[in-house]
N, C-alpha and C positions, 0 to 999 in steps of 0.2 A: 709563261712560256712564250717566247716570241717565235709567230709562225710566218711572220714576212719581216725581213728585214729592213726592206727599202722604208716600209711605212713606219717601223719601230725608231728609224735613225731622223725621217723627215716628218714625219706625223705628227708630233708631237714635240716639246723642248725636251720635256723630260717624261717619258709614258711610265715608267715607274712608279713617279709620283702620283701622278693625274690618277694613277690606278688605284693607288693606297686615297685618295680623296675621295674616289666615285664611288670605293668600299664602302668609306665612312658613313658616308650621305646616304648609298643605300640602306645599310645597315639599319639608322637610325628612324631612314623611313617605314623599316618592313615591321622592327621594334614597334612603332607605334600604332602598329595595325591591330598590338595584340596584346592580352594581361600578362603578366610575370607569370602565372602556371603555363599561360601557353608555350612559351619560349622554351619551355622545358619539355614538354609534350611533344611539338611540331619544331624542332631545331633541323633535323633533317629538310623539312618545308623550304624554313627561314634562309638555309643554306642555300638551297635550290635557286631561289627567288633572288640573290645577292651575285651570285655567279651568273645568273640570266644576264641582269640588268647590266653587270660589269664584261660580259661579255660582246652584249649589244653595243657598247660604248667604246671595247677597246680594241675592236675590226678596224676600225679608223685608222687604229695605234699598230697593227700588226701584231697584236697580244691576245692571246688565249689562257684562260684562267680557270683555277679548279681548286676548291676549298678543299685539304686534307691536312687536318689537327694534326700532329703528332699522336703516337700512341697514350704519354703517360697524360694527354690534354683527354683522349677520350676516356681515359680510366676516371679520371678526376669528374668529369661531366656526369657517365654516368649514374658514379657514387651519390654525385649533387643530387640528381637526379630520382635514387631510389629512395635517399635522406628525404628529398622532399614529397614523397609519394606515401613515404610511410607516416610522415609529418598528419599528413592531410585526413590518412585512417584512422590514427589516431585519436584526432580532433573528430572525426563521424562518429567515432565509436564512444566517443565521452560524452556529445551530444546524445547520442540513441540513449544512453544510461540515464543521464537527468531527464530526461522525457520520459522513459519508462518509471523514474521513481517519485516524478511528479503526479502521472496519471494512479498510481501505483494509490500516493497519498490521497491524492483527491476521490480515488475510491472506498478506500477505507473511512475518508470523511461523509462520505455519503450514506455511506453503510451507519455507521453512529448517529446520525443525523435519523436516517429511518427509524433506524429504532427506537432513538430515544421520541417524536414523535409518536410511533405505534404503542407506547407503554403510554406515554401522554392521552392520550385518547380510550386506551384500555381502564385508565384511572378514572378520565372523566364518566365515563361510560359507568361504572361501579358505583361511581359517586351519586348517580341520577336514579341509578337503580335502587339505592337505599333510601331514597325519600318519598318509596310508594309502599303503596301497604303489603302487610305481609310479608315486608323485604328482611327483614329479622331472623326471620323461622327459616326461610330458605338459607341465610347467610349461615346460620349454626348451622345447617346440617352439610350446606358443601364445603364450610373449615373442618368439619369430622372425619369428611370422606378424606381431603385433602392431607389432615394429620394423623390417620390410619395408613393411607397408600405409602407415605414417605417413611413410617416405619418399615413398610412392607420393603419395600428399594433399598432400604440400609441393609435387612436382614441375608437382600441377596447377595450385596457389593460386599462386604465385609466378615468378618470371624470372630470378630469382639466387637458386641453390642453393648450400650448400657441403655437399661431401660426403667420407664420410673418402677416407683418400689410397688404398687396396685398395676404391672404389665399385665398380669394375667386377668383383668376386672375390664370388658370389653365395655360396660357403662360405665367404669369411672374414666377408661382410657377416652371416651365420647365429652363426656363431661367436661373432661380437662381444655379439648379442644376447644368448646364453646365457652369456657372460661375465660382461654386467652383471645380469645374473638370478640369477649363482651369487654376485654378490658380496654382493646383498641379502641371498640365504639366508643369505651367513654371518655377515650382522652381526641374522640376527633367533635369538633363545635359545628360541625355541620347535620349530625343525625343526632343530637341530644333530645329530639322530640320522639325519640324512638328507644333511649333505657329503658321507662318502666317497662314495654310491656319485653325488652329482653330480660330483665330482672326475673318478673315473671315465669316464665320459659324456664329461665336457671333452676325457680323456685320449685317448679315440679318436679324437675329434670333431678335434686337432693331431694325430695320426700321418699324416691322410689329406695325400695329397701336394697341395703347392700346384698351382695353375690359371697361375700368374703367375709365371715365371721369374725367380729372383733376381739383381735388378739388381745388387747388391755384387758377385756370384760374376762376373758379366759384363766388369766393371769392372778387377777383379785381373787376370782374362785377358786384358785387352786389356795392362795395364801391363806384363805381365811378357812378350810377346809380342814389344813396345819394346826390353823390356831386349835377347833374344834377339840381335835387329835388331843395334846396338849393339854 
């Protein structure tokens, strides 16, 4: 907008041009002042700052200036604009996700890691304990307890039990347990100094008389009863 004419027609050869040049130059310097997100953030600024400098310069010229886009230039802008905002959440929000499903896994690794460690050391612990004396006797009687209770936990979790065929024989149900307890000791090479005297142990543990009268024995006696008959 020319607001002195004297100075628009003598001022300058051509103040038009000179004007579109001082644009440029500023432009390009206020540009480098700042990142590609900012230009989009602070455009109102960048304007401000382009119209100063060009104004400063074209009082000379008799020329006053004022940046206004068009409307369909601001529509496009601010589309650009919200495009590249949502761009940006987008990219935070994918990052937060692998960060969260990283820490996510490295805690689960840690977790497994624990544990298998704490069972590591519950073993060795077991393993030390059965190379001192007496470790035997104890070992039978807390696999008994242990394979009594897990009976007892099925009976309550569930409506169809199967149970061995001597269930109701609470010394042979004991026996059984220290059976399969002597059979592990005998297949582990680190307490073989320790069968006999579990054999032993076993040995008393069958002399004690059965609870359950021998059905076979009952059976012969009925047959041979027949024969008599006969």
């Amino acid at each position: 907008m020319i607001v002195d004419p004297y100075l628009a027609s003598y001022g300058a050869e051509n103040p038009i041009f000179a004007v579109i040049q001082l644009a440029q130059t500023t432009m390009r310097s206020e540009l480098g002042k700042m990142t590609l997100d900012k230009t989009f953030e602070e455009r109102d600024a960048l304007n401000e700052n382009i119209v100063r400098a060009i104004n400063e310069a074209a009082t000379d010229w008799g020329l006053k200036w004022d940046i206004s886009p068009p409307h369909g230039v601001k529509v496009a802008m601010e589309m650009q604009v919200e495009a590249e905002r949502k761009k940006r959440a987008q990219i935070l929000e994918a990052e937060g996700k692998k960060r969260a499903q990283i820490l996510e896994s490295e805690g689960e690794a840690g977790a497994v890691l624990a544990l298998s460690e704490a069972s590591a050391r519950g073993i060795r612990m077991v393993s030390e304990a059965m190379t001192t004396k007496g470790s035997t006797k104890a070992a039978n009687l807390r696999v008994a307890e242990q394979y009594v209770r897990a009976f007892s936990q099925v009976a309550k979790k569930g409506t169809t039990i199967l149970l061995p065929s001597d269930g109701g024989n609470p010394s042979a149900f004991v026996a059984q347990a220290v059976k399969i307890f002597q059979q592990l000791q005998a297949n582990s090479p680190q307490i073989e100094e320790l069968e006999e005297s579990a054999e032993t142990d076993h040995a008393e543990t069958s002399e004690m008389p059965p609870l359950i009268p021998d059905t076979d024995h009952g059976t012969n006696f009925s047959l041979q009863r027949r024969k008599d008959n006969i």
